[in-house]
Backbone and ligand atoms as CSV (ligand in chain L), in Angstrom:
chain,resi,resn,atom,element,x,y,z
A,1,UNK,N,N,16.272,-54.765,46.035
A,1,UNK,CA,C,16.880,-56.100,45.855
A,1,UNK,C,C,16.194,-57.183,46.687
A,2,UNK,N,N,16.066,-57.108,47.854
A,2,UNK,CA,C,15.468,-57.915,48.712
A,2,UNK,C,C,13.837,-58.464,48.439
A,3,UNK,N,N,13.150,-57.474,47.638
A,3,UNK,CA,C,11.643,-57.397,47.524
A,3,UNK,C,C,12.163,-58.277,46.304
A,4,UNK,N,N,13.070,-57.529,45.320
A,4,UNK,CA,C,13.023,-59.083,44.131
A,4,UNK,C,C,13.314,-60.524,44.229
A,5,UNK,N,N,13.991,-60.661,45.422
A,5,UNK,CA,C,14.523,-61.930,45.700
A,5,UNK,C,C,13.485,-62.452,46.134
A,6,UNK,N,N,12.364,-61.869,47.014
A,6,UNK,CA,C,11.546,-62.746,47.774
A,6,UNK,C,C,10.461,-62.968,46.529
A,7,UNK,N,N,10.362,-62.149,45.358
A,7,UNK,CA,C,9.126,-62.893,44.061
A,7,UNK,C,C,9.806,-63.802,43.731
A,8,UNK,N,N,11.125,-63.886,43.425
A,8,UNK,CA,C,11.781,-64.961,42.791
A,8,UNK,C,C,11.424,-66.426,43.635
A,9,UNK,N,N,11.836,-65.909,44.661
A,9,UNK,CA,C,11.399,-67.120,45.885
A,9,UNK,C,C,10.259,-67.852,45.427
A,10,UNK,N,N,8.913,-66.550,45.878
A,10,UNK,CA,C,7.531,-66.691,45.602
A,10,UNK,C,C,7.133,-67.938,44.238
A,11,UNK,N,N,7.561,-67.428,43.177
A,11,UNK,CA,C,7.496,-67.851,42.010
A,11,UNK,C,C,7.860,-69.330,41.758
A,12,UNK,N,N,8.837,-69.451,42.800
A,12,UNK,CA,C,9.942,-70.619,42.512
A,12,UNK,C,C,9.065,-72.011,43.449
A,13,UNK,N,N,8.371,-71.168,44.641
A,13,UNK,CA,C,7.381,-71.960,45.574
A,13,UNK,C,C,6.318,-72.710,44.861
A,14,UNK,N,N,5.911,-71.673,43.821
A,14,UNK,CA,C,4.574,-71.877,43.084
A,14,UNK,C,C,5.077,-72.946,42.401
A,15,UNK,N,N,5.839,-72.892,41.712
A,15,UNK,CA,C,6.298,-73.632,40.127
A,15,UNK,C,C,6.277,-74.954,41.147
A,16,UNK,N,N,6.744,-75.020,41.984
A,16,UNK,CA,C,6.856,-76.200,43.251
A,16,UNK,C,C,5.569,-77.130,43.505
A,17,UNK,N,N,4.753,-76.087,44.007
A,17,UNK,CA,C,3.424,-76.672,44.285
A,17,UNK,C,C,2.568,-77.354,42.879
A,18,UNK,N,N,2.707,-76.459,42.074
A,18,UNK,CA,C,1.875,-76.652,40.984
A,18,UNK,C,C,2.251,-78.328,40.093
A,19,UNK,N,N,3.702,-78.182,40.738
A,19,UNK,CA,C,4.040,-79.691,39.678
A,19,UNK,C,C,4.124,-81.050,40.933
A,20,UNK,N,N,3.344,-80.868,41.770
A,20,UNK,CA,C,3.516,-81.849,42.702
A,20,UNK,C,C,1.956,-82.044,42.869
A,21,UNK,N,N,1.290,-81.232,42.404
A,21,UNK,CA,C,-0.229,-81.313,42.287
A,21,UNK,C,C,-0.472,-82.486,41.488
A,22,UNK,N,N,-0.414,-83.189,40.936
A,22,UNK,CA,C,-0.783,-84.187,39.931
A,22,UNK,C,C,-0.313,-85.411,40.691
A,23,UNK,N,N,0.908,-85.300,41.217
A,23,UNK,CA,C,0.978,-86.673,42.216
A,23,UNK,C,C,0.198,-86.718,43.104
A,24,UNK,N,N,0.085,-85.512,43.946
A,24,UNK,CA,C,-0.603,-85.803,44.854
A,24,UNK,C,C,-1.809,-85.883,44.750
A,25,UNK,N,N,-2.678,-85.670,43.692
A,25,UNK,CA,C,-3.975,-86.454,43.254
A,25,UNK,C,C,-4.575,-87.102,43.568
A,26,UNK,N,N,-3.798,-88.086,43.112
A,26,UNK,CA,C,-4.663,-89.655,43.670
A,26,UNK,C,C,-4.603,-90.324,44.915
A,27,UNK,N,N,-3.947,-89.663,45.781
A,27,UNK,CA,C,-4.356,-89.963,47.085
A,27,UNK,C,C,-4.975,-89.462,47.836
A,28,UNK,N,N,-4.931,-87.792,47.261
A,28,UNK,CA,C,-6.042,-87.181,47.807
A,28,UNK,C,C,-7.502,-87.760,47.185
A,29,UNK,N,N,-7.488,-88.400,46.241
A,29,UNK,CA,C,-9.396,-88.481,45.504
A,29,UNK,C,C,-9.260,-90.016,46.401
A,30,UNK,N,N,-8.444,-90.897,46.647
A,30,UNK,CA,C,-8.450,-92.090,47.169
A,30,UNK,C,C,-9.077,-91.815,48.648
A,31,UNK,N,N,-8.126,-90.840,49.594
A,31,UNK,CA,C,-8.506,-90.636,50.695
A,31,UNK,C,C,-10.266,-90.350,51.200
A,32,UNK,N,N,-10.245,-89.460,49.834
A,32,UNK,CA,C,-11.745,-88.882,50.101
A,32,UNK,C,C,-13.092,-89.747,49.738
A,33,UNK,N,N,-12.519,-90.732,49.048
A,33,UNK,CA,C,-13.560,-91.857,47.774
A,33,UNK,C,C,-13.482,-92.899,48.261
A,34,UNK,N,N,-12.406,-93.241,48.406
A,34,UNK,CA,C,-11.903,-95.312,48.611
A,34,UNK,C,C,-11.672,-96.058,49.441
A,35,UNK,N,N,-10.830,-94.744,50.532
A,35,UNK,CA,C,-10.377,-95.060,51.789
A,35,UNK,C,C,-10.653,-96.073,52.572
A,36,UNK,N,N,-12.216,-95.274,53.258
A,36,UNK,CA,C,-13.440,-95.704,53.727
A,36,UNK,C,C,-13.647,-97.131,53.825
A,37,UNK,N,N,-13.865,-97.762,52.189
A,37,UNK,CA,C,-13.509,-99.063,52.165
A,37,UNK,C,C,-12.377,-99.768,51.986
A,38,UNK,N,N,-11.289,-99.454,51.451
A,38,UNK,CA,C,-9.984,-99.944,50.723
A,38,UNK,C,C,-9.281,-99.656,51.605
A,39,UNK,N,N,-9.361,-99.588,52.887
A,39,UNK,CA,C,-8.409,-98.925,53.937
A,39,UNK,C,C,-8.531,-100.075,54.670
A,40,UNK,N,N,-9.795,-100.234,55.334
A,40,UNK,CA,C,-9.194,-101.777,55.947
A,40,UNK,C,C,-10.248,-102.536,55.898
A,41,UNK,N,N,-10.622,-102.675,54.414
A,41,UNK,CA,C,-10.741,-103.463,53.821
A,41,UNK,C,C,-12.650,-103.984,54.206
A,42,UNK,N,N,-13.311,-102.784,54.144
A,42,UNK,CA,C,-14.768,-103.177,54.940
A,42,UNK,C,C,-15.066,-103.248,53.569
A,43,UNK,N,N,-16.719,-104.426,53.830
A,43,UNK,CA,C,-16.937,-104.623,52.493
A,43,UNK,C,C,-17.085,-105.638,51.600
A,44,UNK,N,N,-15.907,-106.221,52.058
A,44,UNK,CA,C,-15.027,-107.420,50.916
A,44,UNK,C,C,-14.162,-106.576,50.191
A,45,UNK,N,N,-14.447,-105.345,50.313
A,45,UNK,CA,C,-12.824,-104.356,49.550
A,45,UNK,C,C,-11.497,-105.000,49.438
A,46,UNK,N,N,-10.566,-105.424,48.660
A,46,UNK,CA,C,-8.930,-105.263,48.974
A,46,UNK,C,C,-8.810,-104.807,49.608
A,47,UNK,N,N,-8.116,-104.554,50.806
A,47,UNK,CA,C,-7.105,-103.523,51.247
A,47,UNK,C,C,-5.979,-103.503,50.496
A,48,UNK,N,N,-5.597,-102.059,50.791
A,48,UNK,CA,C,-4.539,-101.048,50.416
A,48,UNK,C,C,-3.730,-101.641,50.860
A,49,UNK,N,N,-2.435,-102.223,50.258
A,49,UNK,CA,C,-0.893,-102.769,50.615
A,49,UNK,C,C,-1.094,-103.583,51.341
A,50,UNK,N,N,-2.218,-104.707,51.099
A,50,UNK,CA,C,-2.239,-106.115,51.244
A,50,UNK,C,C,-1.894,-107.202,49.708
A,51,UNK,N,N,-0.931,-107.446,49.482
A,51,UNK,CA,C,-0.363,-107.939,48.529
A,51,UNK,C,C,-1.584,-108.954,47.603
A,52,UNK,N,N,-1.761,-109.831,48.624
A,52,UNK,CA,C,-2.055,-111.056,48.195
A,52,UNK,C,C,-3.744,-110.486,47.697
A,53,UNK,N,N,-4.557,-109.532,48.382
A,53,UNK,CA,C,-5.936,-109.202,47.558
A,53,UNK,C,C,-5.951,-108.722,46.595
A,54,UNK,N,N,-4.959,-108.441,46.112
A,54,UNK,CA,C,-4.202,-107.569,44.524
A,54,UNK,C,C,-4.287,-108.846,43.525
A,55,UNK,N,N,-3.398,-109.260,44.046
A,55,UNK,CA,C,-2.398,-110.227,42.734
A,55,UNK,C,C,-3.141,-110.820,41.730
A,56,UNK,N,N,-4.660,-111.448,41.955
A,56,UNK,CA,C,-5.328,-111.969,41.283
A,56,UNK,C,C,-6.059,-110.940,40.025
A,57,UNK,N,N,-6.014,-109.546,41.085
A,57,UNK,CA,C,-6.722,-108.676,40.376
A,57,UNK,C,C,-5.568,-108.146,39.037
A,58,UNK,N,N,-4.863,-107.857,39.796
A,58,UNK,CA,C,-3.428,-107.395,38.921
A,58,UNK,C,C,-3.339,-108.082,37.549
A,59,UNK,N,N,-3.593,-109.086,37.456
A,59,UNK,CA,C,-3.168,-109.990,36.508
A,59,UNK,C,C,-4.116,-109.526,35.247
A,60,UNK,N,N,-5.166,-109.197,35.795
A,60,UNK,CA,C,-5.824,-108.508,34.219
A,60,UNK,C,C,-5.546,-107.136,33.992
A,61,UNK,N,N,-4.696,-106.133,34.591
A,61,UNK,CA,C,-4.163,-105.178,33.827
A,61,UNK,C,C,-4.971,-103.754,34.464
A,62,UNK,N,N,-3.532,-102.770,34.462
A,62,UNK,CA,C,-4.196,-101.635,35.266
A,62,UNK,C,C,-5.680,-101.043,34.530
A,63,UNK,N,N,-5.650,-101.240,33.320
A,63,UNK,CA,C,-6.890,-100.634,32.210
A,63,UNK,C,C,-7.924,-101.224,32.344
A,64,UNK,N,N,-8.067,-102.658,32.781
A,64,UNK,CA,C,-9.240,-103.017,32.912
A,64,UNK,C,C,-9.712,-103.080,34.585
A,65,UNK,N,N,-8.631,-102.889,35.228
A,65,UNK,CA,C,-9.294,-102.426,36.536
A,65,UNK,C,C,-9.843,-101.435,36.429
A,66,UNK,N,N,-9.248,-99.976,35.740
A,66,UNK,CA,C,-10.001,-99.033,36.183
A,66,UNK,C,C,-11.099,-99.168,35.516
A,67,UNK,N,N,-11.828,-99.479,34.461
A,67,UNK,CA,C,-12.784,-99.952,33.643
A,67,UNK,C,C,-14.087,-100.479,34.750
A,68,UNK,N,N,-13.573,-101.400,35.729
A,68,UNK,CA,C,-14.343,-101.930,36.582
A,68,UNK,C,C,-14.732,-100.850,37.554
A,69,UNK,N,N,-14.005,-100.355,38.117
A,69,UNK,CA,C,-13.951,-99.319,39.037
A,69,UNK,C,C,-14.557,-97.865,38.413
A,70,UNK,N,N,-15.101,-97.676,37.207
A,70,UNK,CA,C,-15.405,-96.445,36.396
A,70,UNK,C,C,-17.231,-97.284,36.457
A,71,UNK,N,N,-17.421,-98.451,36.541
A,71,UNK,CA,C,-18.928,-99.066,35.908
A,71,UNK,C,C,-19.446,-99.893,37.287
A,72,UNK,N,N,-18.139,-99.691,38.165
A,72,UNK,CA,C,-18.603,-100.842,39.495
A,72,UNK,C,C,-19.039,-102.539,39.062
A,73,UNK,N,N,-18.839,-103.148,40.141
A,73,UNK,CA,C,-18.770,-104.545,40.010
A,73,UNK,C,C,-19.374,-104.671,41.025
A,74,UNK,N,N,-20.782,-106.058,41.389
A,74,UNK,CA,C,-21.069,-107.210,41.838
A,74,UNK,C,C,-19.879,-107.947,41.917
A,75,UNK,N,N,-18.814,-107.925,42.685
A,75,UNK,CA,C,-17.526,-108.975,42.245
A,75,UNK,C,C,-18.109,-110.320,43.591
A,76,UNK,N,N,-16.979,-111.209,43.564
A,76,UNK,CA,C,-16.779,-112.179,43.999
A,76,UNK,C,C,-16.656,-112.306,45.639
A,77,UNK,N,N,-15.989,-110.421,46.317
A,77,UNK,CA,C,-16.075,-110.326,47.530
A,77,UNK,C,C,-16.863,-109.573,48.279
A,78,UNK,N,N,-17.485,-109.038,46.985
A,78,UNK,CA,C,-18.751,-107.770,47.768
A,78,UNK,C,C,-19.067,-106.761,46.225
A,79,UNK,N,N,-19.472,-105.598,46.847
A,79,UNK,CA,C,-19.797,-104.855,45.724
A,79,UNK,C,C,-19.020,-103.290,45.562
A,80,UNK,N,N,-18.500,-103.305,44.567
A,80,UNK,CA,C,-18.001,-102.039,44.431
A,80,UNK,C,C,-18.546,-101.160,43.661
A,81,UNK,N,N,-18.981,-100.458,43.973
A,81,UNK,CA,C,-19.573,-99.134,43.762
A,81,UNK,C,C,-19.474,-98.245,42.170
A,82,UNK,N,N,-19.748,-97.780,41.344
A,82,UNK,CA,C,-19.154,-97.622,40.252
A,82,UNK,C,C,-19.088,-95.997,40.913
A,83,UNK,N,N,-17.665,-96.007,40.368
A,83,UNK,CA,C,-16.592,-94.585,40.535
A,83,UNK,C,C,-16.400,-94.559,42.120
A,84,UNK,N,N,-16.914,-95.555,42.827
A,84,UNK,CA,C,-16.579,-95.297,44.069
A,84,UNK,C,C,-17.881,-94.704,44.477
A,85,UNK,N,N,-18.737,-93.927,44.200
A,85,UNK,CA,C,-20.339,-94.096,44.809
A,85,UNK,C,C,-20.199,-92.293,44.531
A,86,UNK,N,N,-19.098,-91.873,43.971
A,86,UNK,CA,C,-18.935,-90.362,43.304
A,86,UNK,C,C,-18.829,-89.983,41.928
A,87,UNK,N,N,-20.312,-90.287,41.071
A,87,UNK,CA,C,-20.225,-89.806,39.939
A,87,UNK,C,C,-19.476,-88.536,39.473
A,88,UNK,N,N,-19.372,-87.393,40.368
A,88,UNK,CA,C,-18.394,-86.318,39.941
A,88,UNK,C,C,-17.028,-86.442,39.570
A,89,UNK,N,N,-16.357,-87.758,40.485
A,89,UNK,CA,C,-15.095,-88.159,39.435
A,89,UNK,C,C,-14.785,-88.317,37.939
A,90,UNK,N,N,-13.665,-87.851,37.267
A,90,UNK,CA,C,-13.589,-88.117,36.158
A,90,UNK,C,C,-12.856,-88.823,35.933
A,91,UNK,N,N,-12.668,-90.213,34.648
A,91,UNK,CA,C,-11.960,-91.010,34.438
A,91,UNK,C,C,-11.025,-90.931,34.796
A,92,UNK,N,N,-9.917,-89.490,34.721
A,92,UNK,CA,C,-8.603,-89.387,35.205
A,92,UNK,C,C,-8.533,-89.403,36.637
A,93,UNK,N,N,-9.330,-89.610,37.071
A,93,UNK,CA,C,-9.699,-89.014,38.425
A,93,UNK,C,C,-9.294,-90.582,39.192
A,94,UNK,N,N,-10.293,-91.596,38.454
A,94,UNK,CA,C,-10.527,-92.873,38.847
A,94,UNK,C,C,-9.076,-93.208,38.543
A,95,UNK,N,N,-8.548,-93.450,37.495
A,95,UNK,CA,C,-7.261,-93.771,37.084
A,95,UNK,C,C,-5.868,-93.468,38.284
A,96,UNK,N,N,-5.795,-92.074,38.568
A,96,UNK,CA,C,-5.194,-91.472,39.357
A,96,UNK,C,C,-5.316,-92.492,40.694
A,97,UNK,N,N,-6.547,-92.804,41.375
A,97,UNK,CA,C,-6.663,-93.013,42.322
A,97,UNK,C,C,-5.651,-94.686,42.116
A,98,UNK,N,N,-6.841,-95.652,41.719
A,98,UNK,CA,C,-6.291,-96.934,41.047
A,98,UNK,C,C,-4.599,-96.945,41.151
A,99,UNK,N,N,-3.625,-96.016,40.500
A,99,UNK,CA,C,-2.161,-95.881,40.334
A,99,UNK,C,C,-1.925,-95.690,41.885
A,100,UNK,N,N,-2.518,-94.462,42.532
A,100,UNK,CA,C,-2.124,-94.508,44.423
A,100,UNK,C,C,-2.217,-95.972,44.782
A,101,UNK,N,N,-3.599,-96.435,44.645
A,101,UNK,CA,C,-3.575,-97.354,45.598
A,101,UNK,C,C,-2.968,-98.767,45.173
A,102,UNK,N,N,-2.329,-98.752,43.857
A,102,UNK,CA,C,-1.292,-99.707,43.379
A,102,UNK,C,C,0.035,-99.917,43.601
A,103,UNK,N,N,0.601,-98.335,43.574
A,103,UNK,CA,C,1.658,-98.143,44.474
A,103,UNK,C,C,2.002,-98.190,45.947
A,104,UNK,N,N,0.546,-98.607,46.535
A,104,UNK,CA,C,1.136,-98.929,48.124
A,104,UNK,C,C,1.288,-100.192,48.486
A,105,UNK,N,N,0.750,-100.927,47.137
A,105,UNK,CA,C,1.889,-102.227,47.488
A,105,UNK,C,C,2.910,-102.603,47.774
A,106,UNK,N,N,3.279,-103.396,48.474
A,106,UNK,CA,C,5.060,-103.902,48.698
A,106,UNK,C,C,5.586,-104.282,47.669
L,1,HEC,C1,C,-18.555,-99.068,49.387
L,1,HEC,C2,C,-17.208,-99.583,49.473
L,1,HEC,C3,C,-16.218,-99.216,48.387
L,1,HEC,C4,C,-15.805,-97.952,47.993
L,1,HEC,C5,C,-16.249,-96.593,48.539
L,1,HEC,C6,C,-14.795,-98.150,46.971
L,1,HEC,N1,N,-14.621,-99.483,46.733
L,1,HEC,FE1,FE,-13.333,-100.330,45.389
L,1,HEC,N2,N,-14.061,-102.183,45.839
L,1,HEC,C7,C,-15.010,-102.466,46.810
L,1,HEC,C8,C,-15.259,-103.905,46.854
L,1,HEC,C9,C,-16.190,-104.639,47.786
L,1,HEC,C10,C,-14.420,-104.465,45.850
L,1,HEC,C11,C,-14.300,-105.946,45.476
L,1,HEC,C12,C,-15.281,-106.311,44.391
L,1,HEC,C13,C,-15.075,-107.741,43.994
L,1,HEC,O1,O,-15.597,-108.591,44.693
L,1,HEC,O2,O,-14.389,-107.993,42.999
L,1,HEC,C14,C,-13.683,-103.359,45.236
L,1,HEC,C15,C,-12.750,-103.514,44.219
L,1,HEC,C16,C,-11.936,-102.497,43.741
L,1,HEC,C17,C,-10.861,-102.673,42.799
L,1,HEC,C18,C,-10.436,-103.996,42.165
L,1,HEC,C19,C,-11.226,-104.228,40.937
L,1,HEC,C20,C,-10.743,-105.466,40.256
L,1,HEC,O3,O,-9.990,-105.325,39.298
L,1,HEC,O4,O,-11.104,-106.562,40.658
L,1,HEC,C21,C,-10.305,-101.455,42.582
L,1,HEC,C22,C,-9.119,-101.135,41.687
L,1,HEC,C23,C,-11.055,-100.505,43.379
L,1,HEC,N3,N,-12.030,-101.170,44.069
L,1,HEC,C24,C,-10.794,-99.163,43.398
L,1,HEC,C25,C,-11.569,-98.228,44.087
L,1,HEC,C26,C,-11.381,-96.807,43.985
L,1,HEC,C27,C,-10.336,-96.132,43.118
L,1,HEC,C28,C,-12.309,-96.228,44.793
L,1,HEC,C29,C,-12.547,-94.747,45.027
L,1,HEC,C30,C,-12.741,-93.913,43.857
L,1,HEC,C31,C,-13.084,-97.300,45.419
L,1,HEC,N4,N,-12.599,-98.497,44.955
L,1,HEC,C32,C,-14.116,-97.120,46.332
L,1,HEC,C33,C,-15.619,-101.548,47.648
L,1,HEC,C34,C,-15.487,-100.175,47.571
């Protein structure tokens, strides 16, 4: 009885981890990719949950940010990198990140 309870456990841990994997995504590919610059802001980067370096960007739409961020930009405050300077990312990858670092807005 005891040995079955603890697979059940086991099982129940997994099912746990496995569906929290997808959130935690994009902050892990952010941390490892974006941070660097989007953290405080070296660069001419936005920073992360600085409202006001968003808002302008915001206004054209999460799809065409990541669009920018998948091909990189010469922008207006510096240069961003296309995919972040990690071709091994994949679109979902970029996307994922983009949604983290949208949600740490106020
Ligand atoms: C080498 C520094 C650097 C790295 C690394 C970097 N960025 Fe950027 N990023 C910038 C700069 C600079 C800008 C501003 C470009 C401009 O002037 O519009 C920018 C702009 C952006 C924007 C706004 C684009 C828009 O709509 O105007 C997003 C979103 C973004 N980065 C996401 C990311 C993500 C996601 C990653 C990691 C995969 C990343 N960045 C990695 C420097 C960087």
């Amino acid at each position: 009885m005891p040995v079955k309870t603890s697979f059940y456990f086991i099982s129940l841990l997994m099912l746990c981890l496995s569906s929290t994997a997808g959130a935690a995504n994009g902050a892990l590919i952010y941390e490892q990719n974006c941070m660097a610059c989007h953290g405080e802001g070296v660069a001419g980067a936005p920073r992360v949950g600085e409202a006001d370096a968003w808002k302008e960007r915001l206004s054209k739409g999460i799809d065409a940010m990541v669009t920018i961020v998948i091909e990189g930009v010469q922008g207006y405050s510096g240069a961003m990198p296309p995919r972040g300077g990690n071709p091994d990312l994949s679109d979902e990858q970029i996307r994922a990140a983009v949604q983290y670092m949208l949600e740490q807005l106020p």
